[in-house]
N, C-alpha and C positions, 0 to 999 in steps of 0.2 A: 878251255873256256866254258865247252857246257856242262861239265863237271863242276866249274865255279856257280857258273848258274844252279845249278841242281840243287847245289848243298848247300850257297848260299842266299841267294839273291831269290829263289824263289818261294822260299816260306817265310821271308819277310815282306816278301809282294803281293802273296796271298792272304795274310796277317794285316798286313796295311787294308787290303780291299777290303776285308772281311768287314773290318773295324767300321771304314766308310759306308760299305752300303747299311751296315746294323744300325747308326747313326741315322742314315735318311732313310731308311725304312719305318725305323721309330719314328720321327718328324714328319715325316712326307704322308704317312699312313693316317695319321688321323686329318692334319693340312687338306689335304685334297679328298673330293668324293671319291668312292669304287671303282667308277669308270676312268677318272682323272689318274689316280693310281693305277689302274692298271696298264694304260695307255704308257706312264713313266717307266713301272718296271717295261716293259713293251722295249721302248725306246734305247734304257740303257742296258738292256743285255744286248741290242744291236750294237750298241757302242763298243761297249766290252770287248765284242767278238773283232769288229774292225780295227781296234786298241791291237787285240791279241795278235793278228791276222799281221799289221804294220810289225812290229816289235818284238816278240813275242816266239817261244819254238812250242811248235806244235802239241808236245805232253806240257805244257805252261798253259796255255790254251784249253786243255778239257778240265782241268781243274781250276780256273779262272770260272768256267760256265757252272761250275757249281757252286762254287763258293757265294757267286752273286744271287742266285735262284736260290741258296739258301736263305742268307738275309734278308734277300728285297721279296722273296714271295714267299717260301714256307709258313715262316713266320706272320705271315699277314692273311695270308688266305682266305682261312675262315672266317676271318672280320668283314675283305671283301665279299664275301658270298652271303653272310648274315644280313650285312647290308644293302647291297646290290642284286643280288640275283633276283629276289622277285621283283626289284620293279625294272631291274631289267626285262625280264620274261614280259610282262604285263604291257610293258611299254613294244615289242616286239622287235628288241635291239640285241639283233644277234651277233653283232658284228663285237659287241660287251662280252655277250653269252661268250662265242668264240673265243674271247681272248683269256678270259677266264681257264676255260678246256685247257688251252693249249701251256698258258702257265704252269697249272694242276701237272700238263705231261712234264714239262720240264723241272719241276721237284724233284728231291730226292735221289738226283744222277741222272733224271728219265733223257731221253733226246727229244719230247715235243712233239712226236710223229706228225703233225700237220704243220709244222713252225715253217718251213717255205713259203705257207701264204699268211701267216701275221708276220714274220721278221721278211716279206717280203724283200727287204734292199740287201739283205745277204746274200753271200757269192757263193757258187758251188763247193769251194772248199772249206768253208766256216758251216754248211750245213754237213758238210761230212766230218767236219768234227763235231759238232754238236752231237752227231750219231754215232761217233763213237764210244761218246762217253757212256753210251748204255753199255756197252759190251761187259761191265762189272755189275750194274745193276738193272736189269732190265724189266724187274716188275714194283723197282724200288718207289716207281710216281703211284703207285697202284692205290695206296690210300690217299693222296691228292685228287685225284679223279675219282675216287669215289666219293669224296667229299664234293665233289661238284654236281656227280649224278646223286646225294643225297638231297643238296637244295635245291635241284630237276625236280625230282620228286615232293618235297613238301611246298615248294613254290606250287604247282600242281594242284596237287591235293588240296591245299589252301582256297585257292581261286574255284578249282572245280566244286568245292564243296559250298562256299558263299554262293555260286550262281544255283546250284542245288536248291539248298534250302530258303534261299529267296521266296518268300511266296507274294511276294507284291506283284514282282516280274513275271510271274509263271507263265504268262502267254507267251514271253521270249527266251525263256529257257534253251529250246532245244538251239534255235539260232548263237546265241550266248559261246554255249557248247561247241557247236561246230566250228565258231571262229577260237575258242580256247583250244579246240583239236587242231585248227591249221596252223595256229601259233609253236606249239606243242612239235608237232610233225617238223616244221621246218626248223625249227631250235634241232633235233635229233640229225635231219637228214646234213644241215648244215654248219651249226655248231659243233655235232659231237660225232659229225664223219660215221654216221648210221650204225653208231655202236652197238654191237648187241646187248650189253646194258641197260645202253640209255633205253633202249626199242621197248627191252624190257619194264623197263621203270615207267616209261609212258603210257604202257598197258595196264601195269598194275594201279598205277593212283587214276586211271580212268574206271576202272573197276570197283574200284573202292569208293570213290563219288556218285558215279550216277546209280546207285544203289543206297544210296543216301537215306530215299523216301520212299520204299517199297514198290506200289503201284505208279505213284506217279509219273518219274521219269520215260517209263514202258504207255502209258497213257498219251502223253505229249509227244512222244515219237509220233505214237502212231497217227495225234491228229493231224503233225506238222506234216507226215505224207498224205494226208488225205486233202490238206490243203495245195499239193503240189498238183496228185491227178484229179483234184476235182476240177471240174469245166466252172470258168466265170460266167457272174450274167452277159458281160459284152460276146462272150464267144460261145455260149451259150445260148445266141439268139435265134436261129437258124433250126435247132431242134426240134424233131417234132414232137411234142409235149405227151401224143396221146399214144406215143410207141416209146415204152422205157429202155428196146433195145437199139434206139437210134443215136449213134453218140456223133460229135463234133468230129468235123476230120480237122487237125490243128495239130502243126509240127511237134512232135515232143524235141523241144530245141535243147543243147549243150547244157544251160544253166539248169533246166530241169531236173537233168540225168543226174549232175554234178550234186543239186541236192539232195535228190532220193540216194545218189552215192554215200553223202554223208551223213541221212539218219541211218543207212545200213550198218555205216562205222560205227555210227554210236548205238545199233542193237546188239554188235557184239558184244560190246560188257554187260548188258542186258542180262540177271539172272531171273527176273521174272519174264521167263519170253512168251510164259501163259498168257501174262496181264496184254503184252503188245498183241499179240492173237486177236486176243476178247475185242479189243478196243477197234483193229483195225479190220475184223472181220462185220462187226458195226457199220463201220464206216462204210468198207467196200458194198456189202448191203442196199446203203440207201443212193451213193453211186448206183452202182448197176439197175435199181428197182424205178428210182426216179429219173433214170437216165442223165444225168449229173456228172459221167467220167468224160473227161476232156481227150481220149485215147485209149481204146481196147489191146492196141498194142504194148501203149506202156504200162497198161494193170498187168498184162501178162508177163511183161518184162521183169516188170521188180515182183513176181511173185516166183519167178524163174530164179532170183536172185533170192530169194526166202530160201528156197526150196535147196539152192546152193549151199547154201549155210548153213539148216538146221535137218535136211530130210525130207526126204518123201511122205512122212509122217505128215510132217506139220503143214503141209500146204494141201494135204491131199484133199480137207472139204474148203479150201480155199479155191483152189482146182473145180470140185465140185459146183460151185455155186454158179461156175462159168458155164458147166454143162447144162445147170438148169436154166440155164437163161437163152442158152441154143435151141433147148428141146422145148422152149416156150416156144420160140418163132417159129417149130415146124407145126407146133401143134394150133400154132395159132394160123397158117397159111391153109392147113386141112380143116378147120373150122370156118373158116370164111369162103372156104367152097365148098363145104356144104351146109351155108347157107346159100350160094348162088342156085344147088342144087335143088334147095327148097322152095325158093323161092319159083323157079321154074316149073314144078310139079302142081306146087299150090295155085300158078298162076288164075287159073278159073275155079277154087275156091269161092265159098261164100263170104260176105262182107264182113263178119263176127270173126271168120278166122284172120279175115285180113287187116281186121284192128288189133287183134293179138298180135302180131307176128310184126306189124309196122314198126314199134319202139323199136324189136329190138336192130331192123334193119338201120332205123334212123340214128339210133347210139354207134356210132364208132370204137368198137370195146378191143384191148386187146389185156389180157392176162397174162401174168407172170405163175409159175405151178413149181411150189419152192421144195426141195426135200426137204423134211423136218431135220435131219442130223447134220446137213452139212452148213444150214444159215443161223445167224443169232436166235435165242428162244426170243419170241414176242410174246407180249399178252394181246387176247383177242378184246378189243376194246368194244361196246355195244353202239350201233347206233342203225336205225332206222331209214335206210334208204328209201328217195323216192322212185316212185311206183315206173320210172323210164329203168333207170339203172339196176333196180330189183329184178327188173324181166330180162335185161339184157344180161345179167348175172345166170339167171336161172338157167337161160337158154345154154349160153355157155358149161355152166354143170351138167347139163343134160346130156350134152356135145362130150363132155370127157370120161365122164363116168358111164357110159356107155362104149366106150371105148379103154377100160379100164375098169371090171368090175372087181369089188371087193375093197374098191380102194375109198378113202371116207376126203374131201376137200372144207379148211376151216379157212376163215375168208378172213385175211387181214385187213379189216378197210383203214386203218391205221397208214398203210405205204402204200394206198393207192394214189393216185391221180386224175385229176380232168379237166379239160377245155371247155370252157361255156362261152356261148356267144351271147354276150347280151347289149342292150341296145339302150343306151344313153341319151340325152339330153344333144348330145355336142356327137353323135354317131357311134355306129357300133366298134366293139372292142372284142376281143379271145380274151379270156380269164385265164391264167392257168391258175389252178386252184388242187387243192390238198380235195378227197373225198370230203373229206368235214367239212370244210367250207364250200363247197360244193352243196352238199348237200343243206345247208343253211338260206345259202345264196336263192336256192331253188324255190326255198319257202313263199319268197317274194315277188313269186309270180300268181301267185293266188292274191296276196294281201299286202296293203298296204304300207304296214307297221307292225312290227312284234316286240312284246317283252322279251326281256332276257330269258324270263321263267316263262314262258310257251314257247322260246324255242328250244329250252332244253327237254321238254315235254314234247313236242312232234318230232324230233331227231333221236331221242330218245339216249341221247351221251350222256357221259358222264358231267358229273355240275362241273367242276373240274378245266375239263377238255374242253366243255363250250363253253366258257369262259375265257380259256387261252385262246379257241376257236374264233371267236367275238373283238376279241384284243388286238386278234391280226388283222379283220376286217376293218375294221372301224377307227384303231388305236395306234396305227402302223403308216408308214413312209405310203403306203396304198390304200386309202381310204374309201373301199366301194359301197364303206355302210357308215351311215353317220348316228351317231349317238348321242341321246337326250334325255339326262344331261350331258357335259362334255367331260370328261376326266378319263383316266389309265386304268381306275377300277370298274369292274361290271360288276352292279347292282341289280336285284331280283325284278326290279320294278323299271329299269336305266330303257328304253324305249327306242329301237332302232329301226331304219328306213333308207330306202336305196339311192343312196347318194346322183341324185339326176345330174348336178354339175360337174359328176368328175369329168376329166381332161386327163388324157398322158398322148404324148408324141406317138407312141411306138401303138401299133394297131393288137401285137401280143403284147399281154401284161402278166408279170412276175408277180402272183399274190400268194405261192406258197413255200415263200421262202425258211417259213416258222419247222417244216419239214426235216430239212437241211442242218437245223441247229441241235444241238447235244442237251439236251433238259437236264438239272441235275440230278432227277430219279432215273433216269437213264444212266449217267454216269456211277449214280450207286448204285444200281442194281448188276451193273456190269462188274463192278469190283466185290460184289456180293456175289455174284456166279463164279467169280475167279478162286474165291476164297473156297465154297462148296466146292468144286474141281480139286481143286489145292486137298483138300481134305480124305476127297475120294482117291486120291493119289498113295497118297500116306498110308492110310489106310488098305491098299490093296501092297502096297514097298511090306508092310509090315508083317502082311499073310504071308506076302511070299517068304520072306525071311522067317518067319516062326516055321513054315511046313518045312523049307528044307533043312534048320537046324535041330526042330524039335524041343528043344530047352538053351535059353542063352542067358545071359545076365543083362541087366539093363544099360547099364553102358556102352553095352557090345551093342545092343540090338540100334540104341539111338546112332552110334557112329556109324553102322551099315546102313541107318537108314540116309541120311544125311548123305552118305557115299553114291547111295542111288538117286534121290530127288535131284530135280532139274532148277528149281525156285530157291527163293530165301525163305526159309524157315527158322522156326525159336525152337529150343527145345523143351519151353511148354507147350510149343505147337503139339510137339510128338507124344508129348507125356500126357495132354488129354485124348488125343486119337489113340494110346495104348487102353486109357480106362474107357473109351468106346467101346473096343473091342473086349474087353473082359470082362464088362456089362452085357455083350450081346453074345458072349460065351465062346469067342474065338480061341481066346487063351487064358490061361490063370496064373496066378501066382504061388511060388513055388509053397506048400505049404512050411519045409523048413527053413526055407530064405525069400525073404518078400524082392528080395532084390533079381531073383531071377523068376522066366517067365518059362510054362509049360506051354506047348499046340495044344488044343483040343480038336481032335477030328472030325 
């Protein structure tokens, strides 16, 4: 009898199915959406197998599982994935994604390798036949599945490349990202059973995206961290204003970690990791200088985590600037005694020395003493201190450079800070205030009223800066100067005076908040350093490469260099930094082939 079967009854049972499902395949397939379809093949290769499992002898059965997987899904596949996968993906329906995978395994003879959890209500011995139907083909699903890790990948690519190049959104880019990388992630760990493939395909169209826009991606990282460790103004209140190395004690709690977690994920694909540097050495800066980080532990943390990732190299004046921010507070505790000490000597002093030396007891000063190589370049901005804070400066240079000879101090008053107490209408208030405003504010203790144009004549700034300086006083959520006439722009002649009626609750007031924000001659001068860097890079990859080959062809020399650079580069990048160099007589061209290059020594 299973000899009748064999010969008879089962290539016309097979013939028959074949028939049937090709029929509702074609029918059902355009009928139903992707997900509705898939969910039906789903359902009747369960059938099938409990059909086969009742009725049925065991070699009837593994070729029954393909016959059906050939009509109901081979042939349909790619329509369902063209159709369905990205808005499956988008939509975060892995449960679609999943069954998708698992179809793709069971193609072309495969067994499904994860099919126990979509054909869930099958029995232990319908899933051992299922598996054994590989034993003849066992890598025959292999271009099914990669059909699936194909539209992984452009589904991907797609999305990550739209949130990219968005520039409306840019403020929410990196956020954007991070929820497309946890969508991403768990399609992988849970659809596609943490395939090495898939891991891989995730990696590569993350790479390929957030390199989209050169600098930018590497810039928004870096702010969206600086938004994580910077301290808010509510937790921020506690500070003491006139010590930049006094930071908040405040949990670095779970959700923090998790997000500095995942702009770290997303500086891996980072090929400009120059540009995140630049931007976030910036930032760290005006943290640590204004005392602004909400946790000295977590700056060290996630710099520990830099340093994990890229070397000892690239964090080492990141590293650095923590030192100088140490070797500020020792030098500022040996400074403050000996002024006790001075004060003590001088006690019986005559009265001329003892009006000298009073400001600067009465100023509360403490300095920050930056190395040059290891903080962002600043430009030295001009401006005219008054005659309290000049002397409490002076004093202080006196104090270091005397303790430091040979060494020259250039004074940023750009990132400095200060507390004024001044005395209102409605009671006294602490200012905190930028130097610049600061030193504006001061004016108005002698006079009345000033033009626009004599205060930027006794401060001695730029037209510029005191104008932005004026716009924060006066034109800002903190009004301690009021202006007349009243509008957003400062005019030569616009006439301002010290707001007697302000009011605020809080007895310290936040008026240098203007500090804190990113200008955008800031922003492009940071991407214009990145670029010179970039250049000086190139240009030394290229010496090196011409000394130790001595004569190459140009092809060769751009492919080596491009092998060594860390950044995105053109290869007119490299084709004008080679006529740098051959201008400035590093190398020539060959005289009998233009195409290759000689060292000169």
């Amino acid at each position: 009898a299973l000899g009748v079967s064999a010969a008879t009854f089962e290539p016309m049972f097979l013939e028959q199915t074949a028939s049937f499902y090709a029929r509702e395949g074609d029918d059902l397939s355009v009928a139903l959406t992707p997900f509705e379809y898939g969910a039906h093949c789903e359902t009747r290769l369960r059938e099938e197998l409990n059909l086969c499992d009742d009725a049925l002898d065991a070699s009837t059965k593994k070729t029954c599982a393909r016959v059906v997987a050939k009509h109901l899904v081979e042939k349909h596949l790619q329509r369902m994935l063209d159709e369905g996968f990205t808005k499956a993906f988008k939509e975060n329906r892995v449960g679609d994604i999943a069954r998708f995978f698992q179809l793709a395994k069971r193609c072309g003879g495969g067994k499904g390798g994860g099919g126990h959890e979509t054909l869930s209500k099958t029995t232990k011995d319908q899933r051992e036949a299922l598996a054994s139907t590989s034993t003849d083909a066992s890598n025959s699903s292999t271009k099914f599945v990669d059909a699936v890790r194909r539209a992984f990948g452009v589904s991907l690519r797609l999305l990550g490349t739209e949130i990219v190049k968005d520039e409306q959104r840019e403020k929410d880019m990196v956020m954007r990202l991070l929820t497309l990388k946890s969508l991403a992630d768990d399609a992988v760990h849970r659809a596609f059973e943490s395939g090495e493939t898939f891991v891989a395909t995730n990696r590569e169209a993350f790479e390929h995206f957030v390199n989209q826009r050169a600098n930018k991606p590497p810039e928004l990282i870096a702010k969206f961290v600086d938004s994580k460790l910077r301290a808010s103004s509510a937790k921020a209140a506690g500070t003491s204003e006139n010590d930049s190395s006094a930071f908040v004690a405040i949990d670095h709690d779970a959700e923090t970690e998790k997000a500095l977690d995942g702009a770290l994920s997303l500086f891996r694909h980072v090929q400009g990791k120059d540009a995140f540097e630049a931007f976030y050495k910036r930032d760290l800066a005006k943290r640590l200088l204004l005392g602004k980080s909400a946790s000295v532990d977590a700056e060290k943390s996630f710099i520990g985590k830099l340093k994990a990732e890229c070397g000892a190299q690239f964090t080492a004046k990141l590293e650095g600037m923590f030192k100088d921010v140490d070797a500020s507070r020792d030098l500022m505790r040996a400074y403050n005694e000996s002024l006790i000490g001075s004060s003590k000597t001088k006690r019986d002093d005559d009265d001329e020395d003892a009006q000298t030396t009073a400001p600067v007891k009465d100023v509360e000063t403490y300095v920050n003493v930056l190395t040059a190589g290891s903080w962002p370049t600043y430009t030295a901005l001009t401006l005219r201190l008054p005659i309290e804070l000049e002397r409490a400066r002076d004093a202080y240079a006196s104090f270091y450079l005397g303790k430091h000879s040979g060494r020259k101090l250039a004074w940023l008053d750009g990132l400095g800070h200060c507390v004024l107490r001044a005395r209102f209408d409605k009671g006294e208030k602490e200012l905190c205030t930028s130097t610049f405003q600061a030193a504006v504010l001061l004016l108005f203790n002698d006079v009345e009223s000033l033009t626009a144009k004599a205060i930027v004549e006794k401060t001695g700034m730029d037209d510029g800066e005191c104008r932005r300086t004026l716009q924060s006083l006066a034109c800002g959520k903190t009004r301690v100067l009021t202006k007349t006439p009243k509008g957003r722009e400062i005019e030569d002649d616009d006439v301002f005076t010290v707001n007697g009626s302000f009011t605020e609750k809080l007895f310290r007031v936040k008026v240098n908040s203007i500090q804190m924000k990113e200008t955008e001659k800031e922003t492009d001068e940071t991407n214009e350093r990145v670029f010179q860097d970039r250049q000086y890079q190139i240009d030394a990859c290229l010496v090196r490469i011409m000394k130790t080959r001595r004569t190459t062809t140009h092809a060769s020399l751009v492919a080596e260099t491009f092998a060594q650079i860390s950044f995105p580069a053109k290869p007119a990048d490299v084709k004008k930094r080679i006529e740098s160099l051959i201008e400035r007589e590093y190398m020539e061209r060959d005289r009998n082939d233009p195409q290759t290059y000689n060292y000169l020594a």
